[in-house]
C-alpha positions in Angstrom: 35.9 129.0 190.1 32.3 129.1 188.9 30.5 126.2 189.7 28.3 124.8 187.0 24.8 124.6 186.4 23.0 121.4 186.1 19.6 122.8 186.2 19.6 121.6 182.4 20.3 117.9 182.8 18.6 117.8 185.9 15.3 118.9 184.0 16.1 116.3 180.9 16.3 113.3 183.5 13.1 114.6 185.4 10.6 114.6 182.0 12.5 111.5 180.9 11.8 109.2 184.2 8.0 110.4 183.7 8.0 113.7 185.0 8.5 114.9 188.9 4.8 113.2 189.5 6.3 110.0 188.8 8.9 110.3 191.4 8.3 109.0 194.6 11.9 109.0 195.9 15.3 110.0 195.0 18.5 109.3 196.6 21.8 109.5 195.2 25.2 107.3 196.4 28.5 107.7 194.9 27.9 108.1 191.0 24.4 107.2 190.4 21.1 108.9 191.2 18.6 106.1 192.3 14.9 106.9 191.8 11.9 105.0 193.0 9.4 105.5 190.5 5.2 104.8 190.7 5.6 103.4 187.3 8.7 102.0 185.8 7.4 101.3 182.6 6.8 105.7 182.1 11.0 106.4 181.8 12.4 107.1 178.5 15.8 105.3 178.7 16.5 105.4 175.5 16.9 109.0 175.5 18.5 109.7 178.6 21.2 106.9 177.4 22.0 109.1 174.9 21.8 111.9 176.9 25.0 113.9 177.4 26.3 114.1 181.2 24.8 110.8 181.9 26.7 107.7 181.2 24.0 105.2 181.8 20.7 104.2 182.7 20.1 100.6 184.6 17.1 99.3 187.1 18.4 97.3 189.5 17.4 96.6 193.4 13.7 98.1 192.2 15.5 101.5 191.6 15.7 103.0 188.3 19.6 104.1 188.6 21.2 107.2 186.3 24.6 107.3 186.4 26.2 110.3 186.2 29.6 110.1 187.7 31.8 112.8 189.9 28.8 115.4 189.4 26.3 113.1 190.7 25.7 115.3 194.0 25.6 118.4 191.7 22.9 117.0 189.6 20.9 115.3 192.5 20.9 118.8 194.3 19.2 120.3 190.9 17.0 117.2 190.5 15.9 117.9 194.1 15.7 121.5 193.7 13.7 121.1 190.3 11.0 118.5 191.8 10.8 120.0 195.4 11.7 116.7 197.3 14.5 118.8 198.4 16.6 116.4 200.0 14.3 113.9 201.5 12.3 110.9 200.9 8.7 112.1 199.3 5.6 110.4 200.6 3.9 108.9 198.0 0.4 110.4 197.4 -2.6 108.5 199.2 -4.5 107.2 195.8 -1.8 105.9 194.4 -0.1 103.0 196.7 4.1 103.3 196.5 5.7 100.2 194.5 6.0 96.8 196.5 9.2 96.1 197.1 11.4 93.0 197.6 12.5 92.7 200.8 16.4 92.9 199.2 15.3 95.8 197.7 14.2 97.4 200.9 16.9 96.6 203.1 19.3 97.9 200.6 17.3 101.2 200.5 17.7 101.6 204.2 21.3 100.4 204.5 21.7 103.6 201.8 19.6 105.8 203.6 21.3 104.9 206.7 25.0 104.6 205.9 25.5 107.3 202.9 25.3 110.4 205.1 28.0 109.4 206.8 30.0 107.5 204.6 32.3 110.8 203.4 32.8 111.7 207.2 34.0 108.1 208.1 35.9 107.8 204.8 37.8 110.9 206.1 38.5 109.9 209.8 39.6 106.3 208.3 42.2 108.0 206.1 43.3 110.3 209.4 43.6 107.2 211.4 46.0 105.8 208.9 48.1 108.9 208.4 48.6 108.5 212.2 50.0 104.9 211.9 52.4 105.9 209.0 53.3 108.6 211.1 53.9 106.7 214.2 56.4 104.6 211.5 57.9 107.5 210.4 59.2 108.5 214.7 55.5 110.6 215.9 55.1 109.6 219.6 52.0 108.5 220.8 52.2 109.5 223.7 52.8 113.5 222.1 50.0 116.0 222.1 49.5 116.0 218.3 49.0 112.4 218.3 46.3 112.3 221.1 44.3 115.3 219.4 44.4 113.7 216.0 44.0 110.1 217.2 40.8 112.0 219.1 39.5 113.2 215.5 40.2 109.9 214.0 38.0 107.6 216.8 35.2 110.2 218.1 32.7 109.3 214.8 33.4 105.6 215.1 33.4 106.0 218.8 29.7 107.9 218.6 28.3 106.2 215.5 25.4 105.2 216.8 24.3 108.7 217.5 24.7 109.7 213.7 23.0 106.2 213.0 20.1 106.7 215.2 19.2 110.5 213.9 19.3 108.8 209.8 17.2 105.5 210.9 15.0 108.3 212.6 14.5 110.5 209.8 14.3 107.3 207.2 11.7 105.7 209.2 9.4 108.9 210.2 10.3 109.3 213.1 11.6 112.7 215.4 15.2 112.5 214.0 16.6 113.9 216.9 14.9 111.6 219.3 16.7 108.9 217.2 19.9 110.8 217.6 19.1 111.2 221.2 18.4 107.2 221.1 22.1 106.9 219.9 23.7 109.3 222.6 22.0 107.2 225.6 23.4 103.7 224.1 27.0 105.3 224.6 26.5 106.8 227.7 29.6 105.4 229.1 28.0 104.7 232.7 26.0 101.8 230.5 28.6 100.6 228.2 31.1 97.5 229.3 29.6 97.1 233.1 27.4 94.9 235.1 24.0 96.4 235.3 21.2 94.2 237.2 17.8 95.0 235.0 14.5 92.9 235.2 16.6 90.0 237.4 19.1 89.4 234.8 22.7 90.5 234.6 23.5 92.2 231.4 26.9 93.8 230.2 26.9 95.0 226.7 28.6 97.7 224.7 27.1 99.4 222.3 30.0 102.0 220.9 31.2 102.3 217.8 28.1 99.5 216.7 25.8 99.5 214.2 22.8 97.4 214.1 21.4 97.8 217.9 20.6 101.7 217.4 19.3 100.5 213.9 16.6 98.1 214.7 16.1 99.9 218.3 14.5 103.0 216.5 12.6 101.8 214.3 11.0 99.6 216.4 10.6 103.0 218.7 9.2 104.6 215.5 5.6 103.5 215.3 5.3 103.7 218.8 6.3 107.7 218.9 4.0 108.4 215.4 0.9 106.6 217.7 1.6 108.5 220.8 1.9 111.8 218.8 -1.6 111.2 216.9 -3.3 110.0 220.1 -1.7 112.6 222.7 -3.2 116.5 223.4 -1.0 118.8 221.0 -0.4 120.6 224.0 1.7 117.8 226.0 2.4 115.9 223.0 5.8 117.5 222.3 7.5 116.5 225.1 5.4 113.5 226.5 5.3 111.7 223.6 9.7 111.2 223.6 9.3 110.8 227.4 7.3 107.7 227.1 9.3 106.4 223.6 12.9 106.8 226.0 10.7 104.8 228.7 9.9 101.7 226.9 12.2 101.4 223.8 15.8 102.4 226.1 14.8 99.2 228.5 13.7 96.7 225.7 16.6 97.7 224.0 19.2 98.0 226.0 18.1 94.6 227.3 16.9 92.7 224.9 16.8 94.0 221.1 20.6 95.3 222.1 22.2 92.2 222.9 20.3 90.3 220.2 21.7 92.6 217.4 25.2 92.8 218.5 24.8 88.4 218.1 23.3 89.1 215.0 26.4 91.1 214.0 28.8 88.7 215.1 27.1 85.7 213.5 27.5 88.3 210.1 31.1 89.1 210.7 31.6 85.4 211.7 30.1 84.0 208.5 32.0 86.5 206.3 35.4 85.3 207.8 34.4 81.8 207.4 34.8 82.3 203.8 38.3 83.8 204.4 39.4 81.0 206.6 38.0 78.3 203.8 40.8 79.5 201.5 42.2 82.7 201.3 43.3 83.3 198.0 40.3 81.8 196.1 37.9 83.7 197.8 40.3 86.8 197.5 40.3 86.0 193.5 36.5 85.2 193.2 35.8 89.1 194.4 38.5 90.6 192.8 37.2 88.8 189.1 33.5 89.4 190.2 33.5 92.7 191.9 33.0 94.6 188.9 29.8 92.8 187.5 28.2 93.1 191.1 29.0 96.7 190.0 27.3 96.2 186.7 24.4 95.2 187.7 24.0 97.8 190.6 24.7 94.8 193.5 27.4 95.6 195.3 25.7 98.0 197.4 24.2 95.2 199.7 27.6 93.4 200.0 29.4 96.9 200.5 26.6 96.8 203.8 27.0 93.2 204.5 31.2 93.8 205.0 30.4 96.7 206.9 30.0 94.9 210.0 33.6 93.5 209.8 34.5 97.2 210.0 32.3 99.1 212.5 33.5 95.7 214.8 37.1 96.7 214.0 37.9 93.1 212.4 38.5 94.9 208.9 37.2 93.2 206.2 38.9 91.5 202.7 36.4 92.1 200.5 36.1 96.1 200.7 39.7 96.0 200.6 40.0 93.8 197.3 37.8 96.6 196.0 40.1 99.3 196.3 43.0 97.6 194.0 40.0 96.2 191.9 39.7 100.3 190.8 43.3 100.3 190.3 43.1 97.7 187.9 40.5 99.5 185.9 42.0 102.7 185.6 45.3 100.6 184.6 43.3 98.7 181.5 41.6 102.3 180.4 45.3 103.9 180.7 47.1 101.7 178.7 44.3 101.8 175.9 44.1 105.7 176.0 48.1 105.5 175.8 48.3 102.9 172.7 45.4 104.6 171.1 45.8 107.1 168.2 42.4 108.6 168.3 42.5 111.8 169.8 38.2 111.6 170.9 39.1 108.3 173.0 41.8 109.8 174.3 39.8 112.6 175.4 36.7 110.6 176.8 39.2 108.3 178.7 42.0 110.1 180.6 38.8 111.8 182.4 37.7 108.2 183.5 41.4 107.2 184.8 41.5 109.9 187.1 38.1 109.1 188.6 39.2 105.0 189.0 42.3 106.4 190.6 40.1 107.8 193.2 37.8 105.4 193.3 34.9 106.0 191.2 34.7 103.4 188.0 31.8 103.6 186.6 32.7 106.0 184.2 35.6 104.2 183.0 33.3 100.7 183.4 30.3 102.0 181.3 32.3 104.9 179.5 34.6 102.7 178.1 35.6 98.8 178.7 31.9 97.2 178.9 30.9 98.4 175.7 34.5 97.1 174.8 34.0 93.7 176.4 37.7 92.6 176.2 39.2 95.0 177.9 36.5 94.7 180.7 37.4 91.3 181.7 40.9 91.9 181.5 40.2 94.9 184.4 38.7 92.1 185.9 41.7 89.9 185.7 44.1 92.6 187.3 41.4 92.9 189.8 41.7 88.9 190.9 45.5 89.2 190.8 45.5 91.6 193.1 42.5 89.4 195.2 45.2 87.2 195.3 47.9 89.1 196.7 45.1 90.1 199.0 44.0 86.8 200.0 47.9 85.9 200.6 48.7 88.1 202.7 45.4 88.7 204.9 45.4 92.5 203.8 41.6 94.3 205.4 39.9 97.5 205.0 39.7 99.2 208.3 37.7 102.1 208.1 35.5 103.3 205.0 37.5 104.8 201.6 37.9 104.5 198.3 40.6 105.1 196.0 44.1 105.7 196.5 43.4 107.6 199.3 42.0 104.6 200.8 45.4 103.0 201.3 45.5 104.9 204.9 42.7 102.6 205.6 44.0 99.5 204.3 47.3 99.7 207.8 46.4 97.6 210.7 47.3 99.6 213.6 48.7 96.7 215.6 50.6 95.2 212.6 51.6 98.0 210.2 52.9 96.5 207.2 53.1 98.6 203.5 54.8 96.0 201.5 51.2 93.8 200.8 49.6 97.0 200.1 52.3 98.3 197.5 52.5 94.8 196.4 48.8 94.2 195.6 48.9 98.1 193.6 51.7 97.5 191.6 50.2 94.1 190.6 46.9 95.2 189.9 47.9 98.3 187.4 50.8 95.9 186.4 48.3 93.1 184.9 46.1 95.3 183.6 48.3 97.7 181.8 50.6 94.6 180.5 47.4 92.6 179.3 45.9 96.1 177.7 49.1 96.7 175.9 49.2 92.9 174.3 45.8 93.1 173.5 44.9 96.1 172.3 43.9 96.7 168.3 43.1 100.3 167.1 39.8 99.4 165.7 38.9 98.7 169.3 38.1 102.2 170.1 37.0 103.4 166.7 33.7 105.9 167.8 
């Protein structure tokens, strides 16, 4: 198959968010490309709203956001390609200062920067790890060869996450991304990880696998210190002196101090998330599930999407990224039943598209595409989403392991307590709601275009 060129929309979006000289960064996550502009006021949104291959333009988080849908990567290669930031942050030009940002904004940038290379890669060894658990249901040993290998696959990026971490927090920050990688390796050296170790007078055991934030703040507190040491040092030494005295000071400091005082700072997260649960279930599991999809809208469920993370990467599971997964069941549901009922062929066409992208996870299509401009039908996706919160909520149903979509159900099995039923349950009840509420409501004129 041909793969097609989007050298032509990539070149419409350029000149319409003021030209590649305008663009200080681009990055792109799961449907949208998110640019950080010198001046936001230069972007002609109009036109690129009406642009076709793009489905809408929104600033939110201090990012001027096109989204594009399933082609997004396609388009951000061209965009890159086109502009010459190839695939990397740009550095602002030294006469004109980047945009201020909030400090929301900013974390939210690095949580993306951070978290979005990887995200397809633990998606993948979340759905293997569930497979495994259905498979142990179905008779597979674990004790067999097959099991071990695969359960091997399924753990080793989890396991070694903080190496991956450290190299995109190196390269995000400026510094030597494989000294952050290298950063990453050393905090799960196993010799270090889970036993006594007597450093400065104090008695310290900590474990760092499979975390998130220690290799995180650890290199880019590292990071100024290595760009200092390779302006200041002889070019000839600088190479290989500069990472020897960065390993020096930052390992120590953080395997002693920084370390221990982000893994509390990640429990005191994951603790305060599951207060919520333990306040009452079911509400909270029907607040997200109604809400979800406006935090979509307006671009902010990216920061609670890194917020929950911690739940995961400290294998607790979390409520809320599972909620989201029926939540895109719901809206494929609602846009279904109207493309069904409907009689006019161009709907039809624009909408069936937009199902099979909720299906696996990917709604914005169907969201801006389809039910927001048709209000009703968006809140009732957003009803089938709380029902399902519900069922959620009821029966303590987590997210294990990053996915989206219906191949996210793997994810959804707690490997000590493997149970289908909730998760069948919460499915069937958030297409059911969705589709039953779409067929009452729905009026022909609805979808007139």
């Amino acid at each position: 198959m041909v793969k097609k060129n989007y050298d032509e929309l990539a070149r419409t979006i350029i000149e319409n968010v003021g030209g590649k000289e305008n663009i200080t960064q681009v990055q792109h996550c799961v449907t949208r490309l998110r640019f950080q502009l010198k001046d936001m006021d230069k972007p002609n949104t109009e036109v690129l709203n009406k642009t076709p291959g793009v489905i809408k333009v929104m600033v939110a988080s201090g990012q001027y956001q096109v989204v594009i849908g399933n082609a997004v990567s396609d388009v951000y290669e061209a965009v890159c390609r086109l502009t010459g930031l190839a695939q990397k942050p740009a550095v602002p030009a030294d006469d004109e200062p980047a945009e201020k940002k909030g400090v929301g904004a900013l974390i939210l940038e690095y949580m993306s920067a951070i978290i979005y290379p990887v995200l397809s890669l633990l998606t993948a060894a979340g759905i293997l790890k569930g497979l495994l658990v259905i498979a142990t249901m179905l008779g597979l040993s674990s004790e067999s060869g097959i099991y071990v290998l695969f359960n091997a696959i399924g753990d080793a990026l989890f396991y070694f996450l903080p190496v991956f971490l450290g190299f995109n927090t190196a390269k995000k920050s400026g510094m030597t991304p494989h000294l952050g990688m290298l950063i990453g390796a050393i905090l799960c050296y196993p010799a270090i990880n889970g036993v006594d170790l007597s450093l400065f007078g104090f008695n310290i055991n900590v474990t760092y696998t499979s975390t998130f934030l220690p290799v995180v703040l650890i290199v880019l507190l590292a990071t100024p210190l290595e760009k200092w040491l390779r302006k200041v040092l002889p070019n000839a030494i600088k190479n290989f002196i500069a990472p020897l005295i960065v390993l020096a000071i930052a390992i120590p400091i953080g395997y002693t101090i920084v370390g221990p005082a982000a893994n509390a700072l990640s429990n005191l997260i994951m603790e305060g998330i599951n207060a919520l649960y333990t306040v009452s279930p079911v509400l909270v599991g029907a607040l997200i599930g109604a809400f979800w999809q406006v935090l979509v809208v307006f671009g902010l469920h990216g920061m609670l999407i890194s917020v929950c993370m911690f739940n995961i990467f400290n294998g607790g599971g979390d409520m809320i990224l599972a909620i989201s997964i029926f939540i895109c069941f719901a809206q494929a549901a609602t846009v279904l039943a109207m493309a069904l009922r409907s009689k006019n062929r161009e709907f039809r066409q624009t909408a069936f598209p937009t199902v099979i992208s909720g299906i696996f996870g990917v709604t914005e299509p169907a969201i801006y595409g389809i039910t927001l401009p048709r209000i009703k039908y968006f809140v009732i996706s957003c009803i089938g989403g709380a029902a399902a919160g519900v069922v959620c909520g009821l029966f303590g149903v987590k997210k294990y392991a990053p996915g989206s979509g219906i191949f996210a159900i793997p994810t959804l099995i707690n490997t000590e307590n493997p149970q289908l039923f909730p998760l069948l349950l919460a499915a069937v009840v958030a297409v059911g709601v969705s589709f039953a509420l779409t067929c009452v409501l729905f009026r022909e004129k609805d979808v007139e275009m």
